[in-house]
C-alpha positions, 0 to 999 in steps of 0.5 A: 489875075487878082483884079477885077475889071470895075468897068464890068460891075454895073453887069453883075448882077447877071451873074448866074443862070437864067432860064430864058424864052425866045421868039423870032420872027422867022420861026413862026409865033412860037415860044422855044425855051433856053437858058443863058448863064453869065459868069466872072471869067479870069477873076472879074477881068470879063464876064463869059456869057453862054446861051442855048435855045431848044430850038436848034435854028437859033444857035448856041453862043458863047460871048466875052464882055470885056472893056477898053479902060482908055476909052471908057467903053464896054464890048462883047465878042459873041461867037456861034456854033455856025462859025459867026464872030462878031464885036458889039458894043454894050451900054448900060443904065439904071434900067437897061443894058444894050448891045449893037452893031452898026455894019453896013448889010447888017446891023443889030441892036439888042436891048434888054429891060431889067425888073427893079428886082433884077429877077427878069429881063426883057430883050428886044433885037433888032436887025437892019440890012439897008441902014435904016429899016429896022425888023424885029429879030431874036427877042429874049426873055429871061427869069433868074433861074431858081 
């Protein structure tokens, strides 16, 4: 393409492999490590974001983070190997970066702390199916792997 999407550069410091460890409410109080890596796709235009956990009830995902330049914003096309898409909208600050989605019946937040150092980060989901009670779901930790 020849152009990078400068929208995406207060992400790129995700780029690489990260090994991660998960823990979800539903599965019990054990750990399951993953890994999840991140890379420039179509020379900067998205950035492609792959996930997998050894725990084979959380599924492997595929996610697209793009931008919409006329209106200033940055979303996430995930999708699973259980046939799930969905579009989620993405903030980021100096110290964290978030995704959501605000669907009636089922909406999710994700945010993930970042260290000083970029090395670790710390993601914490959220899962609400009324609109207003908020549950625990997927929380993620992740180490630059290397």
């Amino acid at each position: 393409m020849g152009a990078a999407n400068s929208a995406l550069e207060p992400l790129s410091f995700l780029i690489g492999t990260w090994d991660t460890v998960g823990k979800h409410p539903e599965l019990g109080h054990n750990a399951f490590n993953g890994q999840a890596s991140f890379e420039w796709f179509e020379d900067g235009a998205f950035i492609l974001m792959r996930s997998s956990f050894e725990e084979p009830r959380v599924p492997t995902s595929v996610a697209v983070f793009g931008s919409d330049d006329a209106l200033g914003a940055l979303y996430m096309l995930y999708f699973d190997v259980r046939g799930v898409s969905r579009k989620y909208d993405i903030a980021i600050d100096e110290i964290s970066w978030r995704w959501w989605r605000d669907e009636p019946g089922f909406a999710q937040r994700f945010t993930v702390t970042v260290a000083k150092d970029h090395r670790r980060m710390v993601g914490r989901g959220e899962l609400s199916r009324d609109g207003s009670t908020w549950n625990a779901d997927l929380d993620v930790t992740y180490v630059r792997a290397g």
